[in-house]
Steps between C-alpha positions, in 0.01 A plus 500: 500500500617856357839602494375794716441269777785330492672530845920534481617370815845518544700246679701594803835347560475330854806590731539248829542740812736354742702659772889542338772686653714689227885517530684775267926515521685773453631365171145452364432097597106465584359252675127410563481218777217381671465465878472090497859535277651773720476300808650183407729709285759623710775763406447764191763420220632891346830475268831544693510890577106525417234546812165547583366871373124389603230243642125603494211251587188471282314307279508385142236686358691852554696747277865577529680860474864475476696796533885570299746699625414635169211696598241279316241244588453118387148364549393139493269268664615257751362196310682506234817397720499106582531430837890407606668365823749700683781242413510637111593892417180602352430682191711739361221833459783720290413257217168398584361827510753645245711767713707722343891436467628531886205590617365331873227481742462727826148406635202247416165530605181300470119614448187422427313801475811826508375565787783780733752647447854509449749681708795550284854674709779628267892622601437844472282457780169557364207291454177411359241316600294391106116310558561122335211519253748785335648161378190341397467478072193378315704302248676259587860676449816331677752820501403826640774735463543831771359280753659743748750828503871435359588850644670338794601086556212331717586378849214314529127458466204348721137396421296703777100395561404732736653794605881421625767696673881496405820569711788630232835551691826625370870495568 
């Protein structure tokens, strides 16, 4: 055998794909529980004065964007969380993921392939609807920083597939 015919073959980590549901408070507890664990489970366990910010169902195998109120990003992949029960608080993503001081989530979503878009409204009344893969790095980076406008404070932000409508009232 020559060295030029040498074949590298690289070995791929193996990730188990399960259906989860992901639970994110407002004061940054996450939760990944699985749908055998959430029905014997019972009631979702938050600190006294935190509640629920977010639930999304998926599966194991998919990537996570966390939004901050300030105005960056946190990626990670879903199996790198253990799986939890609803009785316990979850895992504190501030110092998992390395927030900055004060700094807390506004939205999670999950994907597999950045597929749509995201709809984001701000208080000034204006929004902006960005295409996901916009959030999609080749390296493997955790923190992406201007993740949306800090012109005005976000009201809120959705995941849209397809093309959505959206009734905005005022007072």
């Amino acid at each position: 055998l020559y060295p030029d015919q040498i074949e590298e073959i690289r070995e791929e980590e193996k990730i188990d794909d399960y259906a989860v549901t992901f639970f994110l408070s407002k004061a940054g507890y996450f939760k990944k529980i699985t749908p055998l664990s959430l029905r014997m489970g019972g009631e979702q366990k938050y600190k006294e004065g935190d509640e629920l910010l977010c639930s999304l169902e998926s599966n194991n195998a998919a990537e996570l964007l966390i939004f901050t109120d300030h105005h960056q990003v946190y990626k990670c992949k879903a199996s790198e969380f253990t799986d939890a029960k609803a009785s316990i608080l979850g895992e504190f993503l501030p110092q998992r993921l390395g927030f900055d001081a004060g700094e807390v989530p506004v939205a999670m979503f999950a994907t597999h392939d950045y597929s749509g878009q995201l709809v984001f409204f701000f208080a000034n009344g204006k929004a902006v609807r960005v295409p996901l893969n916009a959030y999609e790095t080749k390296q493997n980076r955790r923190k992406l920083i201007n993740a949306y406008s800090d012109v005005s404070p976000l009201i809120s932000v959705y995941l849209i597939r397809e093309e959505a409508e959206f009734l905005l009232r005022s007072s």
